[in-house]
C-alpha positions in Angstrom: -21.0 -42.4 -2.9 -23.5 -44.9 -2.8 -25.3 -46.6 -0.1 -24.2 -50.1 1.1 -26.2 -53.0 -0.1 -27.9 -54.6 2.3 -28.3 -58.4 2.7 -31.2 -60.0 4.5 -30.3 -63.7 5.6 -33.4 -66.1 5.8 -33.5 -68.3 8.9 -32.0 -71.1 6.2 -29.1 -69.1 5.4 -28.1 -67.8 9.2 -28.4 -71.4 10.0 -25.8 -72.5 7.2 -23.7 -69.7 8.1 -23.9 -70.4 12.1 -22.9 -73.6 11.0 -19.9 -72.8 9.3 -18.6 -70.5 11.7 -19.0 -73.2 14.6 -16.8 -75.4 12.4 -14.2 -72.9 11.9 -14.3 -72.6 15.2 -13.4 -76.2 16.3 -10.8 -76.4 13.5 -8.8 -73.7 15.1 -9.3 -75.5 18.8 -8.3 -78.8 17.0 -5.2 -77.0 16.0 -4.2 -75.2 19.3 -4.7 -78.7 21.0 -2.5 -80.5 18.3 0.1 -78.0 18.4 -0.3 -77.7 22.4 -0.2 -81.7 22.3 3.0 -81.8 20.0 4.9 -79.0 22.0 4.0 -81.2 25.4 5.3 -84.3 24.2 8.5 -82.5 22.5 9.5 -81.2 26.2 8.9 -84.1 27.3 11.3 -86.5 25.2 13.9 -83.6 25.4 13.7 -83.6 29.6 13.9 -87.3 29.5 16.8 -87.0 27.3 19.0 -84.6 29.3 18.4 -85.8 32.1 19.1 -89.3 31.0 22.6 -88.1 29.6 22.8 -85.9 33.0 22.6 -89.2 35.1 24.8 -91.1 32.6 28.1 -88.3 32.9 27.3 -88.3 37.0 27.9 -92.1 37.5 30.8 -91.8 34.9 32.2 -89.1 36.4 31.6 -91.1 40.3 33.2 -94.7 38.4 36.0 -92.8 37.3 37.0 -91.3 40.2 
């Protein structure tokens, strides 16, 4: 079996590749956040909306009776 290859990086290269890895980086936290953000806003409307048709049936309910 032969030996693995190894790979020197210049200072140029580590730099390019430090680079790409930090913007990997923030692409993933861009996406947590967005999804976070969209998930947040989702419970949101959908508390707002039960509770709106919660208050609705309750003063029904107290008009009818």
């Amino acid at each position: 079996m032969a030996a693995p290859k190894v790979v020197q990086q210049t200072p140029e290269t580590a730099v390019l590749t430090a680079r790409i890895e930090d913007l990997r980086h923030f692409i993933t936290m861009i996406g947590r956040d967005s999804r976070f953000a969209a998930g947040l806003w989702a419970g949101l409307i959908k508390g707002l909306a039960i509770g709106l048709f919660t208050s609705f049936f309750l003063v029904g309910l107290k008009l009818v009776l």
